[in-house]
C-alpha positions as CSV (number, residue, x, y, z in Angstrom):
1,X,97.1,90.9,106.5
2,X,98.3,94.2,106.4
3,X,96.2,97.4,106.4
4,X,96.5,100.7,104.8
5,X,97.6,102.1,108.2
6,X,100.3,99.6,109.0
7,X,101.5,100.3,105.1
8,X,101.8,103.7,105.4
9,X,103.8,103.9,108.8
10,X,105.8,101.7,107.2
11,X,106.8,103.2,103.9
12,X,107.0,106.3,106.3
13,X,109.3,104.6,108.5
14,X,111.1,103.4,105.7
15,X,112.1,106.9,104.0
16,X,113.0,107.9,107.7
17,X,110.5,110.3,107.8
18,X,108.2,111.6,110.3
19,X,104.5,112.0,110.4
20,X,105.0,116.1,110.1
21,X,107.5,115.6,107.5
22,X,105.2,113.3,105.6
23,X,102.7,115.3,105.8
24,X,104.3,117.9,104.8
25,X,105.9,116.1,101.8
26,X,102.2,115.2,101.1
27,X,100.6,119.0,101.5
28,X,98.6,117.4,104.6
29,X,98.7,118.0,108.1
30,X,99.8,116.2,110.7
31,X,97.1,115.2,112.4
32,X,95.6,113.3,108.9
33,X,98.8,111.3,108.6
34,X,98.3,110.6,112.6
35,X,94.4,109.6,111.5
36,X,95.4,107.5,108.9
37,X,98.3,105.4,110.4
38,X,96.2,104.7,113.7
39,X,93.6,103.6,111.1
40,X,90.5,106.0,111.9
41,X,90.7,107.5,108.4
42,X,91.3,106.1,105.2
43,X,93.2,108.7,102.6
44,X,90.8,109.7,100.5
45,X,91.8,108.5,96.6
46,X,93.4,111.6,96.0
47,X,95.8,111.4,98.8
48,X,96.3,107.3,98.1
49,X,97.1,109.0,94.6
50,X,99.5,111.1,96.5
51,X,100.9,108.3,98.4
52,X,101.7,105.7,95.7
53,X,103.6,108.2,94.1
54,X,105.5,109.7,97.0
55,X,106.2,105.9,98.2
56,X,106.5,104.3,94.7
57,X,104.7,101.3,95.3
58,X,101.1,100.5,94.0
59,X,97.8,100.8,95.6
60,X,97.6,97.3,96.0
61,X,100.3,97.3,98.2
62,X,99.4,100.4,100.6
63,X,95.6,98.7,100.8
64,X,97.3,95.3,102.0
65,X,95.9,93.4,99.0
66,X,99.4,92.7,97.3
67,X,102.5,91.9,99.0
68,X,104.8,93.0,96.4
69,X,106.7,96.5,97.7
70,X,108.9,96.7,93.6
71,X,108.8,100.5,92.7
72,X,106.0,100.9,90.4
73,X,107.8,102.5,87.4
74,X,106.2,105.9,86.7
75,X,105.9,106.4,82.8
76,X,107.4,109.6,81.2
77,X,105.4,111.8,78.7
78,X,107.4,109.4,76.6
79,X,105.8,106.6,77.9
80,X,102.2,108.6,77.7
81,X,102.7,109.3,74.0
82,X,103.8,106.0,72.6
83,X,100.9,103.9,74.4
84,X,98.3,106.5,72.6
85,X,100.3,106.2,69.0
86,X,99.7,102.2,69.8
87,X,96.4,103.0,70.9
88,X,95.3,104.8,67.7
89,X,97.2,101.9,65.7
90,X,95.1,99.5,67.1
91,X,91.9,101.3,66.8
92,X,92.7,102.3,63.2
93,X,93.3,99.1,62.2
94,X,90.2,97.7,64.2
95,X,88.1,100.6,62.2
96,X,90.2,99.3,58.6
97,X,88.9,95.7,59.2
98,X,85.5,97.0,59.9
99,X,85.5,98.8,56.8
100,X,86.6,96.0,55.1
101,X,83.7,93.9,56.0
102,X,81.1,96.7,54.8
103,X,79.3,95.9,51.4
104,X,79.9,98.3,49.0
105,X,77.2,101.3,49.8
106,X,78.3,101.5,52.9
107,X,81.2,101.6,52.1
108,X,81.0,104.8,50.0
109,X,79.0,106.2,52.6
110,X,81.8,105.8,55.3
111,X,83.9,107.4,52.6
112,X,81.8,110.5,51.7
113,X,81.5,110.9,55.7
114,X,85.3,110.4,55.8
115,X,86.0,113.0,52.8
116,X,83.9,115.8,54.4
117,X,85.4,115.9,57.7
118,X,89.0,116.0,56.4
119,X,87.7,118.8,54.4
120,X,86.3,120.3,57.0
121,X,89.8,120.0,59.1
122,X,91.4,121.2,56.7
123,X,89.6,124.3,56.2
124,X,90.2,125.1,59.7
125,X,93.6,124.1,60.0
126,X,93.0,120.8,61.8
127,X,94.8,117.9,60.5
128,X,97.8,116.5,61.9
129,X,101.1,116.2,59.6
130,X,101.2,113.3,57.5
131,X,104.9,112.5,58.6
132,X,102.7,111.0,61.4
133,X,101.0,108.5,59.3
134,X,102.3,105.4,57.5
135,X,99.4,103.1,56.7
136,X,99.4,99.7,55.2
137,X,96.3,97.5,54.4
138,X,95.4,94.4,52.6
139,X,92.1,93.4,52.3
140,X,91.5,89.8,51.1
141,X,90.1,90.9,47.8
142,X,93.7,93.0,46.8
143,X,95.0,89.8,48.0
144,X,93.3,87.4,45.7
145,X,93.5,89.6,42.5
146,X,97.5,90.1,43.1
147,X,97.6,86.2,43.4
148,X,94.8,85.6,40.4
149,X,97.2,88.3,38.2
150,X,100.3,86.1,39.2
C-alpha cells in the first residue's frame, strides 16, 4: 500500500519538479519536503491542504487509502454559491414541513417570532432582495379544500 511519502515523491516526480521547487511552490522549505518524502514527518493538515491542491488529487489518494489519481475538480465561487442556494432550499423547506405539522398556537407563535425579526431586519437594513426568493408550498389542508371546492 502506498504511503503518504511514496505519494508525494510521486505526484512530485510527476509535475517534473524537485523537492526545492516543491517546496517552494508549496511556501516550505526543502528540508520538510525531504522529511516528508523519506517518511519521518507527516505534512501537517494544512500542508496536505496545500498538497491536494497543488497536485489535484484527493487526500485519500496522497494518504494511500484510495488508488484513484482523477483530478479532484476544484469548485468555483460558482460552485460555492449554488450548493448554499440548494442548501437553504432544503432547509427552508425542511423548516416549511415542520411548520406545517405545528398545531395552531404554535403556529402563531412561530409567526409572531417570524414577523419581529423581519421587522427588525428591516429596520436595520438587513434583508436580502426578494428577487432572491420564489417560494411554493402546499400543505395537505390547501390541498384537500382545493379538491373538496372542486
Amino acid at each position: 500500500m502506498a504511503t503518504f511519502a511514496t505519494r508525494i515523491k510521486e505526484q512530485r516526480l510527476k509535475h517534473r519538479l524537485t523537492q526545492k521547487g516543491l517546496a517552494e511552490k508549496l511556501g516550505r522549505s526543502a528540508q520538510t519536503v525531504s522529511l516528508w518524502e523519506r517518511g519521518d514527518r507527516r505534512p501537517d493538515w494544512s500542508a496536505q491542504i496545500d498538497l491536494k491542491e497543488f497536485f489535484e488529487v484527493s487526500i485519500d489518494y496522497l494518504s494511500g487509502a484510495s488508488d484513484d489519481d482523477t483530478p479532484v475538480k476544484t469548485q468555483t465561487s460558482d460552485d460555492l454559491y449554488r450548493q448554499e442556494i440548494m442548501d437553504d432550499d432544503d432547509e427552508l423547506y425542511r423548516m416549511a414541513v415542520q411548520m406545517c405539522q405545528l398545531s395552531t398556537e404554535m403556529r402563531a407563535m412561530v409567526n409572531a417570532v417570524i414577523k419581529q425579526a423581519h421587522r427588525l431586519d428591516k429596520e436595520n437594513d438587513r434583508l436580502c432582495p426578494e428577487q432572491y426568493h420564489e417560494v411554493t408550498i402546499r400543505s395537505s389542508y390547501l390541498l384537500d379544500r382545493d379538491t373538496k371546492n372542486k
